[in-house]
C-alpha positions as CSV (number, residue, x, y, z in Angstrom):
1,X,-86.8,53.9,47.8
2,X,-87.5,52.6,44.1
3,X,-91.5,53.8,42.8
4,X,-93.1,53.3,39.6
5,X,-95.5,56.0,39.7
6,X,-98.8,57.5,38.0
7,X,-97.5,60.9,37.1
8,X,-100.1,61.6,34.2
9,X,-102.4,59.2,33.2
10,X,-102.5,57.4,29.7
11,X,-98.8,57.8,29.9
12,X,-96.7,54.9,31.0
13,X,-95.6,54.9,34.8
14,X,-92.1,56.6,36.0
15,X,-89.8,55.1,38.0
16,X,-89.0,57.7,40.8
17,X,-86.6,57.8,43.9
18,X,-88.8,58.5,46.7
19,X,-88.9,58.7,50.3
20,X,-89.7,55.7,52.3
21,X,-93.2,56.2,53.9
22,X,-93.1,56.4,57.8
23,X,-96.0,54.9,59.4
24,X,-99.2,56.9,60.7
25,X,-100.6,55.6,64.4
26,X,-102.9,52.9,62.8
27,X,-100.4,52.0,59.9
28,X,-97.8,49.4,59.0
29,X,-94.9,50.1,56.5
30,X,-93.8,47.0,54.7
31,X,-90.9,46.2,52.7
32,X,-92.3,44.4,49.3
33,X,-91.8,41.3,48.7
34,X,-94.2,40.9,46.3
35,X,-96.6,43.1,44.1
36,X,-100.0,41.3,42.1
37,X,-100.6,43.3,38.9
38,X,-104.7,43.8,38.7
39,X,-106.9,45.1,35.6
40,X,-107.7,47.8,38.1
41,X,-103.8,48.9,38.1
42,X,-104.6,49.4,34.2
43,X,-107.7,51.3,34.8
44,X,-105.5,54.1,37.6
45,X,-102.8,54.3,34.8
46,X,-105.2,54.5,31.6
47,X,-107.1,56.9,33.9
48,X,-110.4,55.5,34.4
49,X,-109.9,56.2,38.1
50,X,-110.1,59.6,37.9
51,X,-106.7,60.9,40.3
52,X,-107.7,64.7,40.1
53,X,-104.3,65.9,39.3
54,X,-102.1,63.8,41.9
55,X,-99.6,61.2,41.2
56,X,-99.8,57.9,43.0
57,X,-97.9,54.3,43.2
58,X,-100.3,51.6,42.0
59,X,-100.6,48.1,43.4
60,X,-102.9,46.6,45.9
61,X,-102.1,43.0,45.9
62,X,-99.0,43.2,48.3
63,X,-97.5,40.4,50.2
64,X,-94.8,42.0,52.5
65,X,-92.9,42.1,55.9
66,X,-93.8,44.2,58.5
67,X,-90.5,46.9,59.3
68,X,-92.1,49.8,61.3
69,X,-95.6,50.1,62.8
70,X,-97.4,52.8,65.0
71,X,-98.3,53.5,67.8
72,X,-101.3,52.0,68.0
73,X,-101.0,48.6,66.2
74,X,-101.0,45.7,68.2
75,X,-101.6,42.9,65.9
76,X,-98.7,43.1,63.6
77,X,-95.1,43.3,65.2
78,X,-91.6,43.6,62.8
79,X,-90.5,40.6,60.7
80,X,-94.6,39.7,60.3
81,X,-95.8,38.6,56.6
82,X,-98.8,41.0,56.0
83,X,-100.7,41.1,52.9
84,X,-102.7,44.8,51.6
85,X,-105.7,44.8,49.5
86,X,-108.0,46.9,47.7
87,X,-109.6,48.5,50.7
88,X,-107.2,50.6,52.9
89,X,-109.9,52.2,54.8
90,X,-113.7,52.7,55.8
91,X,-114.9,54.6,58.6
92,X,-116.2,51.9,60.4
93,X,-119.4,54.1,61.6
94,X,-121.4,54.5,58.5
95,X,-124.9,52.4,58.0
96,X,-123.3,50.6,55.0
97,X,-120.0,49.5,57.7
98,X,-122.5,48.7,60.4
99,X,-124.7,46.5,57.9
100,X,-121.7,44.3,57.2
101,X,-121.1,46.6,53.7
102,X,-117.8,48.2,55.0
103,X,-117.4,47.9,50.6
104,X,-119.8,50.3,49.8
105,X,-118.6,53.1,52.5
106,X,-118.9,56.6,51.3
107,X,-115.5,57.3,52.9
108,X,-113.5,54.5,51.5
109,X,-110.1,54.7,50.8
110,X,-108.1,51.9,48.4
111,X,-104.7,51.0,48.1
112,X,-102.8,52.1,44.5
113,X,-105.7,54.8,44.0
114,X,-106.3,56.9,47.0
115,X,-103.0,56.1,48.9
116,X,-99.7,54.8,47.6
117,X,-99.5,50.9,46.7
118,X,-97.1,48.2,46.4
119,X,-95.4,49.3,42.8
120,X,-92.5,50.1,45.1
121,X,-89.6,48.9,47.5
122,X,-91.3,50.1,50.4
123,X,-95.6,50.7,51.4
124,X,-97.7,51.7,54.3
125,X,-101.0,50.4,55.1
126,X,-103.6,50.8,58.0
127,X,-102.8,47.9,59.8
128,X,-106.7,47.2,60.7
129,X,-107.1,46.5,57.0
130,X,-104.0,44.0,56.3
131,X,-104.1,40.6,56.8
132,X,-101.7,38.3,58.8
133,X,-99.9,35.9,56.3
134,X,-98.4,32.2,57.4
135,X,-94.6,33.1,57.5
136,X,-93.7,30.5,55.2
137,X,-96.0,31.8,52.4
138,X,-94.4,32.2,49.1
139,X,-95.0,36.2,48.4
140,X,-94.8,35.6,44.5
141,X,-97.7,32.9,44.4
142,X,-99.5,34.3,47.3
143,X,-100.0,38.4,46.3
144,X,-102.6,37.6,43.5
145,X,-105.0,36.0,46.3
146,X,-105.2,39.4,47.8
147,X,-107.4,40.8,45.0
148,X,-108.1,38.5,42.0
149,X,-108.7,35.6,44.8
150,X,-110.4,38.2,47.2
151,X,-113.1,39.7,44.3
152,X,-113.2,36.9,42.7
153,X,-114.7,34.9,45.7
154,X,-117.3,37.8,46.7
155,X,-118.1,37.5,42.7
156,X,-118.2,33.9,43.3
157,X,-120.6,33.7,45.6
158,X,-123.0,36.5,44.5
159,X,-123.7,34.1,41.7
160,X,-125.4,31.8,44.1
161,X,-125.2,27.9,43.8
162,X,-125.1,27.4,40.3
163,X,-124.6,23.7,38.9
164,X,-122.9,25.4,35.2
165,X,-121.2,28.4,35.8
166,X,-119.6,30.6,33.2
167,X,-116.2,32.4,33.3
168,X,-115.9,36.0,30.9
169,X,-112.4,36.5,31.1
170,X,-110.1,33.8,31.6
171,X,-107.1,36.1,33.4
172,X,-106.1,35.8,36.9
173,X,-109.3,36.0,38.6
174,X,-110.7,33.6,36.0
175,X,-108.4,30.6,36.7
176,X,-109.2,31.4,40.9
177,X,-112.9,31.2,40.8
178,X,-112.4,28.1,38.6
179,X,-110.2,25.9,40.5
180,X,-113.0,27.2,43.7
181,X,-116.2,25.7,41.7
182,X,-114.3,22.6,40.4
183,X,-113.5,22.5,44.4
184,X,-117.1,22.6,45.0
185,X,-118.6,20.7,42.2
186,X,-119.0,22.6,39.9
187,X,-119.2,22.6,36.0
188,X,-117.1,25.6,34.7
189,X,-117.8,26.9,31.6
190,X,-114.7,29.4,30.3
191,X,-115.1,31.9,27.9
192,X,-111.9,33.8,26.5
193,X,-111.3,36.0,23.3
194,X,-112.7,34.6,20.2
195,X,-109.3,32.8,18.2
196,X,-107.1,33.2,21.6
197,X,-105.9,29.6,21.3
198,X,-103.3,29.6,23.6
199,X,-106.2,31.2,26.5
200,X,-108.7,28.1,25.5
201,X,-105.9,26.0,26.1
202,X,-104.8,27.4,29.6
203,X,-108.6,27.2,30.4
204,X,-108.9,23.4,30.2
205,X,-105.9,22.9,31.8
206,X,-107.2,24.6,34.7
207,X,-109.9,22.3,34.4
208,X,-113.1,24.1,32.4
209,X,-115.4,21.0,31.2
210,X,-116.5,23.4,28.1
211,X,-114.3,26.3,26.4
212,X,-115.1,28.9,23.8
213,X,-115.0,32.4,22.7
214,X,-117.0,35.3,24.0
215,X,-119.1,35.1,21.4
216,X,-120.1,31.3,21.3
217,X,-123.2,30.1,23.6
218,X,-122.2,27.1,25.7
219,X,-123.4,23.4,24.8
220,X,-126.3,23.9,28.1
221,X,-127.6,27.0,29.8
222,X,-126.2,28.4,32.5
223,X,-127.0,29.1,35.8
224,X,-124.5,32.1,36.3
225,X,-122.1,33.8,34.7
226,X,-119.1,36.3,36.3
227,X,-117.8,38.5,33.6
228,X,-114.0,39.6,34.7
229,X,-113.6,41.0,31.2
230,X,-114.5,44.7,31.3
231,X,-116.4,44.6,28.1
232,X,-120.2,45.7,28.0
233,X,-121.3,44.3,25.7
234,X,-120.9,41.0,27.4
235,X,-123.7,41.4,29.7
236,X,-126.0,40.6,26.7
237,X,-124.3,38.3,25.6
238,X,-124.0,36.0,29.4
239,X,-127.5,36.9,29.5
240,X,-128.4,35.0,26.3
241,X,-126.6,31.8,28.0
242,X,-128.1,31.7,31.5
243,X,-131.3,29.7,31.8
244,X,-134.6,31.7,33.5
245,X,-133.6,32.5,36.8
246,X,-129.6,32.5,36.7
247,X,-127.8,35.2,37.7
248,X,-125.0,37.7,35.5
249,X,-122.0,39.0,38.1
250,X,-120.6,41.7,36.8
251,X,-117.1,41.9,38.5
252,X,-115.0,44.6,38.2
253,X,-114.7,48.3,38.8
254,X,-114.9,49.6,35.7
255,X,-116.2,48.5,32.6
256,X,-117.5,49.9,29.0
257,X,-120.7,51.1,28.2
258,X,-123.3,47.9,28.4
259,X,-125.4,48.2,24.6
260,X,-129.0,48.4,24.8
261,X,-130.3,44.7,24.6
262,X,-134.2,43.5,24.3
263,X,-135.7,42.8,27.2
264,X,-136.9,39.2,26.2
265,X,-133.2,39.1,27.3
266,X,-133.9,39.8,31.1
267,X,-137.2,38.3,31.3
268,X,-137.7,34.9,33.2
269,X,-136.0,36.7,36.3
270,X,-132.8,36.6,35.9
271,X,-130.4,39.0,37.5
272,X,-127.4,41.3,36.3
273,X,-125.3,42.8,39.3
274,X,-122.0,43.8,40.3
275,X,-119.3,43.1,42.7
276,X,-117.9,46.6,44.4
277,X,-114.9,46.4,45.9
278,X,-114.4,43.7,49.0
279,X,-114.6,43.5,52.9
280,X,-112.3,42.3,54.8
281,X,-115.0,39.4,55.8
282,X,-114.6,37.9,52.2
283,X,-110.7,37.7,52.6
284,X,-110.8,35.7,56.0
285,X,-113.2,33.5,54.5
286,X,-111.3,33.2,50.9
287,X,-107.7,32.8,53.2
288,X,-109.3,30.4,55.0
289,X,-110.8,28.5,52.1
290,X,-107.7,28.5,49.1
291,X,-105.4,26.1,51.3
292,X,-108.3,23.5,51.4
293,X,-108.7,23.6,47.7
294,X,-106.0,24.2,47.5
295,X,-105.6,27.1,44.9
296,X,-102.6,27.6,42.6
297,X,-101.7,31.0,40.8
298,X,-100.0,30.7,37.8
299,X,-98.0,33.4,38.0
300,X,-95.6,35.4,35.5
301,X,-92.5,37.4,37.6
302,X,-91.6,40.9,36.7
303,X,-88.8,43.3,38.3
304,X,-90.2,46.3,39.4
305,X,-88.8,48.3,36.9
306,X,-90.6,46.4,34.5
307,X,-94.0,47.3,35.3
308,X,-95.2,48.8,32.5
309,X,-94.2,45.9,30.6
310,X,-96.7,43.5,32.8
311,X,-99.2,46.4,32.1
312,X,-98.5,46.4,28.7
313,X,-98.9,42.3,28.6
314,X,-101.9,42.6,30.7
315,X,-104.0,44.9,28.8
316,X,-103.0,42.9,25.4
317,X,-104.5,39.5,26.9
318,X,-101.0,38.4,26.7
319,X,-100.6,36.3,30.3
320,X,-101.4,33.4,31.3
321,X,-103.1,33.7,35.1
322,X,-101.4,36.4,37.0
323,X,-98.5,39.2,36.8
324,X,-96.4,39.4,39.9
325,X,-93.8,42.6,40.5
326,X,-90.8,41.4,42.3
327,X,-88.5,44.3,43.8
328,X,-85.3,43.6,44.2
């Protein structure tokens, strides 16, 4: 099969001939139908995710159908749409999987970092962490729900009911969470790149009742703000436009150094937290809740062997929502 692989990070990925995986007793082997690119994808590639010397196949937003399973599996059979996230694995046993936190488990495993993802023709997956997709689901529109949809709504509702809730980071994950809050009545409040015109733009069309750069303070003060942009030096900056109380989300896996900021900033209780990883609790619920908003990915198609192109457009703000790698 086809891969676009990790051989040395910082260095753009190589497309590879490699065998097609066979399943273990727990797993699933799809053929991909379709392949979300994720900010984390960039942070596996640019190395921020240390890989310790192996090579891997990025992706974990797969949509695909089920062509060989183990022989254990029992709730997937051949010709089944499954989708693979983020978490491939966790042990199940631990205090943090027995508390409901199967996202914080020492002995996690993800997809596209610690086992081969979806940058390819073919992928396997523990079948206990995929999740059965409606037959008739488009794979193209439906493979960025499986992280910026999943993360997005566990960063969604770690900011609590907020009436005016801010948006750092306008990308895929971004135009999610806001078509959710509009869905449950809430003000969204968008903040992109200072000058990125054409991001302002996409924001309101989305639906953002206010839209400025990073560096602008809204017209009212927040009651939360999620930050998708890894930038540090954001936290300060949500923190000076959430009122006393609101909360800062911090949501994604890896971010820059956050400056020193006075603590006048902090003071009046509010919060600054992050979002690690997801559970496969938050993408029942998020499956179960995007048909009723119903949520729409706009979504830019790539060929596989274009991925360092999305990666490329990705990391330069250049897209519009989502990047989706399409085999052939």
């Amino acid at each position: 099969m086809r891969a676009m692989v990790v051989e040395r990070p910082g260095e753009p990925l190589a497309s590879r001939e490699r065998a097609t995986p066979e399943p273990g007793p727990d797993d699933v082997v799809v053929r991909v139908l379709a392949c979300g690119v994720c900010r984390t994808d960039l942070h596996v590639a640019d190395g921020d995710l240390p890989l310790d010397g192996r090579q891997v196949v990025p992706g974990h937003e797969i949509v695909g159908e089920v062509v060989r399973r183990g022989a254990a599996v029992s709730r997937f059979r051949e010709g089944d749409l499954a989708g693979v996230a983020w978490l491939g694995f966790a042990c199940g046993v631990c205090s943090w999987c027995a508390s409901g936190r199967e996202n914080l488990c020492p002995r996690a495993r993800f997809t596209g970092w610690h086992r081969d993802g979806g940058y390819a023709e073919y992928a396997a997956a523990d079948a206990r962490f995929a999740f059965p997709l409606a037959r008739g689901a488009d794979p193209v529109a439906t493979a960025p729900l499986l992280c910026a949809g999943f993360i997005g709504y566990r960063a969604w509702r770690m900011a609590g009911p907020a009436r005016r809730l801010g948006i750092y980071g306008f990308g895929a994950a971004g135009h999610i969470v806001a078509q959710v809050a509009r869905f449950s009545g809430q003000e969204v409040f968008a903040f992109t790149r200072p000058g990125d015109v054409a991001g302002q733009a996409f924001a309101r069309a989305v639906g953002a009742a206010w839209v400025g750069g990073s560096d602008a303070l809204p017209p009212a003060p927040l009651d939360a703000a999620i930050l998708f942009a890894p930038v540090g030096a954001l936290v300060p900056a949500a923190l000076r436009a959430i009122a006393p109380g609101g909360t800062v989300v911090c949501a994604g896996i890896h971010m820059s150094d956050i400056p020193t900021f006075p603590y006048e900033l902090l003071w009046g209780e509010r919060v600054v937290r992050s979002v690690a990883n997801l559970t496969r609790a938050d993408g029942d619920a998020f499956l179960a809740l995007a048909p009723r908003v119903p949520v729409r990915c706009e979504v830019t198609s790539f060929p596989l062997d274009a991925a360092n192109d999305a990666l490329d457009r990705l990391r330069s703000g250049r897209l519009e929502g989502a990047a989706v790698l399409v085999p052939a």
